[in-house]
C-alpha positions in Angstrom: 0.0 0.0 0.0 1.4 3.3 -1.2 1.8 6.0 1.7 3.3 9.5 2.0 3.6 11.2 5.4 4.6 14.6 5.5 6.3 15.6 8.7 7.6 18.9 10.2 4.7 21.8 9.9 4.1 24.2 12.5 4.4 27.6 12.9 7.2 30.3 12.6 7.7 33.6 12.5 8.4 36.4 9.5 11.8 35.4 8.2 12.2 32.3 9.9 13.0 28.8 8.7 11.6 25.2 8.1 12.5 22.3 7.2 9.4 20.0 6.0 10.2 16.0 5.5 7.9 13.4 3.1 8.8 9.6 3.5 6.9 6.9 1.4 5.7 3.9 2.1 5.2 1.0 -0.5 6.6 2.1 -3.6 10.1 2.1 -5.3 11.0 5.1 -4.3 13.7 6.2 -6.3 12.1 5.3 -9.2 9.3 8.2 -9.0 9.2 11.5 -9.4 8.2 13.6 -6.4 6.8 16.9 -5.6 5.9 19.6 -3.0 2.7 21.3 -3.3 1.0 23.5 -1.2 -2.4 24.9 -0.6 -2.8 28.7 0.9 -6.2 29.4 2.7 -9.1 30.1 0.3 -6.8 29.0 -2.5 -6.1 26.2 -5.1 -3.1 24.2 -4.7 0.5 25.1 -6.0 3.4 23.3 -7.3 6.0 24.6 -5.0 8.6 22.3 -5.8 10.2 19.4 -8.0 12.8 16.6 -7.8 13.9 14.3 -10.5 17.8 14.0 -11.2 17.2 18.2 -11.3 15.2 20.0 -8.9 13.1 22.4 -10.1 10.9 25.9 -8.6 8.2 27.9 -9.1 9.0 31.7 -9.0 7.5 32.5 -5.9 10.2 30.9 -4.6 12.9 33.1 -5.3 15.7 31.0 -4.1 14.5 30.4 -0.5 13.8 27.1 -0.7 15.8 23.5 -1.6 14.3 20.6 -2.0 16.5 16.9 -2.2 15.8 13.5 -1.3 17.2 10.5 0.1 16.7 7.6 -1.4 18.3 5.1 0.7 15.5 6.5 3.3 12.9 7.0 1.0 12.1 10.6 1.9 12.0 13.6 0.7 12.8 17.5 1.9 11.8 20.7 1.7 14.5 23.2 3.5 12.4 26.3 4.0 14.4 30.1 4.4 13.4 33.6 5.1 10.0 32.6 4.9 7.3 34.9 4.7 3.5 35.1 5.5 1.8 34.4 2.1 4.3 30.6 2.4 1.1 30.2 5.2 -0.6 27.0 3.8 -1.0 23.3 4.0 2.2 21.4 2.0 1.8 18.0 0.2 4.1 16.0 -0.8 3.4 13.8 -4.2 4.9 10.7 -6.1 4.3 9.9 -9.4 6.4 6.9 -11.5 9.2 8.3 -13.8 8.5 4.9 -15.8 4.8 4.3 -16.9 1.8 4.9 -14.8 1.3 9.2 -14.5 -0.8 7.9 -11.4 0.2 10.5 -8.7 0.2 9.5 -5.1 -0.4 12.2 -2.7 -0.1 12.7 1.5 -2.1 14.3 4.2 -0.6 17.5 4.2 1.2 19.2 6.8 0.3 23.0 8.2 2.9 25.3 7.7 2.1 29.1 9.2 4.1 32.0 9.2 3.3 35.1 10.9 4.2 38.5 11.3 
């Protein structure tokens, strides 16, 4: 059974830092291509984040954030700097195969708030 679990939410102030960790469950994991997401309050979900050989960000971003993996412990991370209130949302974590099914497998979501 395929399972993500986000890990490492919480709340910070303007400028701070955090470091958000996705480990799956039940799938090859270096074999898929994963993804951080988030969701602000009244607002659809984002692609914050990608990592497959290369990682890759959206704008918004603006160099603040890295994401990398570890394969050997089938988890992925999302180091978090000089963060700043609108980065206030929930954060997924998602897998989806590099090799055949575009199937994507997604976690629960962890809270991540920032204030002022």
């Amino acid at each position: 059974q395929v399972q993500l679990v986000e890990s490492g939410g919480g709340e910070v102030h303007s400028g701070g830092s955090m470091r958000l960790s996705c480990r799956g469950y039940g799938f090859s994991f270096s074999l898929y291509k994963m993804r951080w997401f988030r969701q602000p309050p009244g607002k659809e979900r984002e692609l914050v984040a990608s990592h497959w050989g290369t990682s890759n960000y959206s704008d918004f971003v603006e160099g603040r954030f890295t994401v990398s993996r570890d394969d050997a412990k089938n988890t992925i991370y999302l180091q978090m700097n000089s963060l700043k209130p609108t980065d206030t949302g929930v954060y997924f974590c998602s897998a989806r195969s590099a090799f055949g099914s575009s199937y994507e497998y997604w976690g629960q979501g962890t809270q991540v708030t920032v204030s002022t």
